[in-house]
C-alpha positions as CSV (number, residue, x, y, z in Angstrom):
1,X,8.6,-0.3,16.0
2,X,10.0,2.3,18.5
3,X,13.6,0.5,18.3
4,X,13.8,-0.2,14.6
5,X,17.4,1.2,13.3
6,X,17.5,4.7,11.2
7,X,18.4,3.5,7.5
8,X,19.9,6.9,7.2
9,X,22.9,6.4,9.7
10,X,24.6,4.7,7.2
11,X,24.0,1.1,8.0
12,X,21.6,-0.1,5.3
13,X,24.4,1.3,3.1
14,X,27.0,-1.0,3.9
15,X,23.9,-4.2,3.1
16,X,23.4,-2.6,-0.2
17,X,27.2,-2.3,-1.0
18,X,27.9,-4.7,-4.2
19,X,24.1,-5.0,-5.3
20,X,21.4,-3.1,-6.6
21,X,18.3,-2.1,-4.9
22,X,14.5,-2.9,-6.1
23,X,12.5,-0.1,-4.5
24,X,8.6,-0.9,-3.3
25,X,6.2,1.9,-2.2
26,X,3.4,2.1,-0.5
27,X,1.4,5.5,-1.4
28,X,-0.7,6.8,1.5
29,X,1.1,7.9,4.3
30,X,4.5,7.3,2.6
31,X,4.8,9.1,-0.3
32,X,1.8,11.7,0.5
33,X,0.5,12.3,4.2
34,X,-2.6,10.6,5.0
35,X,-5.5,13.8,4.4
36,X,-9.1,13.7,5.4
37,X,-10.4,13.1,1.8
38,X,-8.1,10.6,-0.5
39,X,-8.8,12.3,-3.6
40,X,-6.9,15.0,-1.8
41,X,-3.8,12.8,-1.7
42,X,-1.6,14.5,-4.2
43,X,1.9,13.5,-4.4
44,X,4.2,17.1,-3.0
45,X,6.2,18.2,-6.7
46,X,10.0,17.7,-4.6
47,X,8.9,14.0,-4.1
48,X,7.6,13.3,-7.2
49,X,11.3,14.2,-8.3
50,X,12.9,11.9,-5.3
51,X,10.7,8.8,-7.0
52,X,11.5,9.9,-10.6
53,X,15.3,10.2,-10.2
54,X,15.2,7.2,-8.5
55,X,13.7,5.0,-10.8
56,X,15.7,6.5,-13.3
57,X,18.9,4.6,-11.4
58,X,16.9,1.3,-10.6
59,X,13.4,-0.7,-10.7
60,X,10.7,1.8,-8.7
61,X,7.2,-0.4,-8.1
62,X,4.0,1.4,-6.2
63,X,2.2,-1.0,-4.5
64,X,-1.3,0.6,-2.9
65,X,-3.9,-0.4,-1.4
66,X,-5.9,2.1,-4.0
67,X,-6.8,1.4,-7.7
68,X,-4.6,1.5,-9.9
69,X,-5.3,4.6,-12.2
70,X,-6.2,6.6,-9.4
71,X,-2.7,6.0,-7.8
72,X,-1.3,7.1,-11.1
73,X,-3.4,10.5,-11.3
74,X,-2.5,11.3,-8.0
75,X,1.0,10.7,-8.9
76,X,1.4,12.4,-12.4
77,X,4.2,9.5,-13.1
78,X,3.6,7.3,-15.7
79,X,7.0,4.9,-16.3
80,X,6.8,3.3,-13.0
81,X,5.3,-0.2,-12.6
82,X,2.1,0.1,-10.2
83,X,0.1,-2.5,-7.9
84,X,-3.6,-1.2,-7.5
85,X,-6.0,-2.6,-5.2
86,X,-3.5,-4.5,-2.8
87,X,-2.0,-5.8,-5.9
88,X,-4.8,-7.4,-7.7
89,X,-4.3,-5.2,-10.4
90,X,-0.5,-4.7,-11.6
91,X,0.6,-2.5,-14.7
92,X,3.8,-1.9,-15.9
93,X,5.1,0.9,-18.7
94,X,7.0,-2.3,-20.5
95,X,4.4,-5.0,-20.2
96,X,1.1,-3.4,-19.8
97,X,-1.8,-5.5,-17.5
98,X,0.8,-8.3,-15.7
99,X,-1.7,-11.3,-14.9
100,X,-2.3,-13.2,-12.1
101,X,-5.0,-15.4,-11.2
102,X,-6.1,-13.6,-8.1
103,X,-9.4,-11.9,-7.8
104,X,-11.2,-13.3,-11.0
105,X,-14.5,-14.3,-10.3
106,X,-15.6,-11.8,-7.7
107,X,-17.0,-9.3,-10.3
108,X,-20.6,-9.7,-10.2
109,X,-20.5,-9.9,-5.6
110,X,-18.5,-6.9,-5.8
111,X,-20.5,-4.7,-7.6
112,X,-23.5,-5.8,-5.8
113,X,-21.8,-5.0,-2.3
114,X,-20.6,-1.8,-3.7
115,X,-24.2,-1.0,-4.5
116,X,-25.4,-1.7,-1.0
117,X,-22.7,0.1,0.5
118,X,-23.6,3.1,-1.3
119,X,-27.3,2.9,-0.1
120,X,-26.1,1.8,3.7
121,X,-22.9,4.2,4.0
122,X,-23.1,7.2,2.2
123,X,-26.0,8.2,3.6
124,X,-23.9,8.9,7.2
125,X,-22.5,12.0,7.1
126,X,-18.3,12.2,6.7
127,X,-18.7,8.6,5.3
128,X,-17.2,7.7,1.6
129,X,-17.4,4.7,-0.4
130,X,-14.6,4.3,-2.8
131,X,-15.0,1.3,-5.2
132,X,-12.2,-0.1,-7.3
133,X,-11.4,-2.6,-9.7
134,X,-11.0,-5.5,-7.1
135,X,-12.7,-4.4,-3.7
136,X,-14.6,-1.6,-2.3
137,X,-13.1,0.9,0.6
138,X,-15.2,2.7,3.6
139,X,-13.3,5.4,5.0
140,X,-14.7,7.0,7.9
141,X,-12.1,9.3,9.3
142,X,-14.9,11.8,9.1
143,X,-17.7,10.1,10.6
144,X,-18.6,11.4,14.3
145,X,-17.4,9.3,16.6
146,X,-21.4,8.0,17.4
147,X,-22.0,7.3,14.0
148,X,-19.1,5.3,13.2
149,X,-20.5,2.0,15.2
150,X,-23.1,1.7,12.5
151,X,-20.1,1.7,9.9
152,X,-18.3,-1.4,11.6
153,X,-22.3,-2.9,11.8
154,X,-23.1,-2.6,8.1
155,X,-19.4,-3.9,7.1
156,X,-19.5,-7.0,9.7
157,X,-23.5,-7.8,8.3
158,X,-22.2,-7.6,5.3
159,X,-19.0,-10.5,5.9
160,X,-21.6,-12.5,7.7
161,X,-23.4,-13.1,4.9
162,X,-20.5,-14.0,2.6
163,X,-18.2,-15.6,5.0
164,X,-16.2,-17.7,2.5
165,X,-16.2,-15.1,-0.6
166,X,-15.3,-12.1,1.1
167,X,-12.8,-10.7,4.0
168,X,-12.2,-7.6,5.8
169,X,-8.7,-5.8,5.6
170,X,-8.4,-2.5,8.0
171,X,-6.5,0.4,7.6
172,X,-6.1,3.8,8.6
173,X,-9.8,4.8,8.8
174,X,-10.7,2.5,6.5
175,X,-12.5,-1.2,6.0
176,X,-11.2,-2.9,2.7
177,X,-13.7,-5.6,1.8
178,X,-12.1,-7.9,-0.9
179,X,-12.8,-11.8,-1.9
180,X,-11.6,-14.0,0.4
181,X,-8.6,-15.2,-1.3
182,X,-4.5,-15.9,-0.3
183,X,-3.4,-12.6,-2.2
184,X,-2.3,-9.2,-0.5
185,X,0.8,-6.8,-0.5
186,X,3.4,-9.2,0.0
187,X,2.0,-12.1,-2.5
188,X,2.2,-9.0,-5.1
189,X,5.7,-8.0,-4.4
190,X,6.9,-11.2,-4.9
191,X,4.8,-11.9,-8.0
192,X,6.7,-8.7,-9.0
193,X,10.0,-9.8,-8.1
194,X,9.5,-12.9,-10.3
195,X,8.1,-11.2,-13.3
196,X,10.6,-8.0,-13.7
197,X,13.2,-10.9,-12.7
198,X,14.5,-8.9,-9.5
199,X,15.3,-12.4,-8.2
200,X,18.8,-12.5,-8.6
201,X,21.5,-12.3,-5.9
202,X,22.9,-8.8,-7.1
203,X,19.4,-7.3,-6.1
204,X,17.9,-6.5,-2.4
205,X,14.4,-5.7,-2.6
206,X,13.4,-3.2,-0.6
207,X,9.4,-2.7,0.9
208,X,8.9,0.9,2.6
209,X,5.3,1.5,4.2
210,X,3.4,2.9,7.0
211,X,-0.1,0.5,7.6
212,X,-0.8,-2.9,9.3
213,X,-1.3,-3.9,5.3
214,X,2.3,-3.5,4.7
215,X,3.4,-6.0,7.1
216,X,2.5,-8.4,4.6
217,X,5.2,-7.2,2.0
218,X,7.4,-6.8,5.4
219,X,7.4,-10.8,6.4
220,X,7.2,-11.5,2.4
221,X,10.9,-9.9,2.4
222,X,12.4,-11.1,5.3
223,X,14.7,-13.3,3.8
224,X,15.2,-12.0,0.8
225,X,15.3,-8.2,1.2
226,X,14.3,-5.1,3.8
227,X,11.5,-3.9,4.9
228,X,11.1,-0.3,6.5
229,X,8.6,1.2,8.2
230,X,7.3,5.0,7.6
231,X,6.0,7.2,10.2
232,X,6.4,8.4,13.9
233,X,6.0,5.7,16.3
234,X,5.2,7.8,19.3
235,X,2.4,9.0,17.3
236,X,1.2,6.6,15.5
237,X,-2.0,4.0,16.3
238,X,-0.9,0.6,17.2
239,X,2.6,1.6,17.4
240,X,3.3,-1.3,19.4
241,X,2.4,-4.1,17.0
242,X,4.9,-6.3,16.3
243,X,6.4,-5.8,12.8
244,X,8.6,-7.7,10.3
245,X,9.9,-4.1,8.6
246,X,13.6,-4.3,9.5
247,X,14.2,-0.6,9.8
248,X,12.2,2.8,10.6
249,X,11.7,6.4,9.0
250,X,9.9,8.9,11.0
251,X,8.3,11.2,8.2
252,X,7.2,11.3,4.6
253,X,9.9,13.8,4.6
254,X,12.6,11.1,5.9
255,X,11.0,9.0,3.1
256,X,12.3,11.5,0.2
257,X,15.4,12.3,2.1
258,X,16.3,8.5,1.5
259,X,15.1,7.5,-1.7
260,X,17.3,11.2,-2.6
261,X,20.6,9.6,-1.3
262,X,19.3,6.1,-2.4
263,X,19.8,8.1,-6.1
264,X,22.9,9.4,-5.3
């Protein structure tokens, strides 16, 4: 990641020339910074413009790892085409709920693990359960550094006992648990890409993210678009994981800077 090119200098420019971009965001950490509480994640008014004017010009899609309508609230935009929940749930201004077979089935286990998780978890102080339409999220960026064993214990009892339904994703502070199933980021934005019929030649699809769940969407576009990763590599955990993103920004405010000239 510490070597991946500056799209800014001018040299993703000259790829785009002749075709039309698709534009895929992540939300946390690349529209917003990451915060201590999500529900404090509110999207900065200057780059709720950037995304705005841009999707004004050509196809904007939010792809999050949260659910759906929270994404939206955060955002206070409601013409862009959004993927909740790692994209198990997909909504668009045009076509309303866009279906895919993923995730049905899981209801009934998922609310009973959000249940236990609320009895197990909440309990530990700076711990927050946050369930959503297709999985359940732990965050624990607050949890003292003692307690925060007993988080990884409860989420690991809880995949032992469901070892075929249900899987672990990590994030930034954060277990995902969601059903064990062929489906994430990159499945999503190529669902997408099929359904708003972004598959022609004349468009490059682009992915810009920040998490280890983004690399999914990263390797789904490497030979058919651009990925590009969002923060400060220096900085950042696990900076030295391989990725598939094909370029870097450094900051959030990077981020608007380029979807601003992307506009333009």
């Amino acid at each position: 990641m510490r070597d991946l090119p500056d799209p800014l200098d001018g040299s993703l420019e000259k790829e785009l020339a002749g075709r039309r971009p698709a534009v895929f965001l992540d939300y946390d950490g690349t529209l917003t910074p990451i915060v201590d509480r999500p529900q404090d994640a509110l999207i900065s008014e200057s780059m709720r413009e950037a995304v705005s004017g841009l999707a004004q010009r050509c196809t904007v899609c939010v792809v999050s790892g949260r659910d759906r309508p929270v994404v939206q609230e955060l955002m206070g935009i409601d013409d862009l085409v959004v993927a909740g929940s790692h994209g198990f749930d997909i909504w668009s201004p045009e076509q309303g709920q866009i279906e895919h077979d993923a995730g049905s089935g899981f209801d009934d286990l998922l609310d009973a693990i959000k249940a236990r998780l609320k009895d197990e978890v909440e309990p530990i102080d700076g711990a927050a359960v946050e369930p959503k339409k297709a999985s359940v999220a732990v965050h624990y960026r607050l949890v003292a550094e003692d307690a925060k064993p007993e988080i990884r214990r409860i989420v690991e009892s809880i995949l032992a006992e469901h070892p075929e339904e249900l899987k672990v994703t990590p994030g930034k502070m954060v277990f995902e648990i969601q059903p064990k199933l062929d489906w994430d980021k990159g499945k999503a934005v190529l669902h997408l890409i099929e359904v708003l019929r972004l598959d022609g030649d004349d468009v490059v699809p682009l992915y810009l993210g920040d998490d280890v769940t983004d690399e999914d969407a990263f390797a789904a576009l490497t030979d058919r678009g651009i990925g590009i990763f969002v923060g400060d590599a220096e900085d950042l955990e696990g900076a030295d994981r391989p990725t598939a993103a094909r370029y870097g920004l450094e900051s959030i405010a990077d981020v608007e800077r380029f979807l601003g000239g992307l506009a333009r």
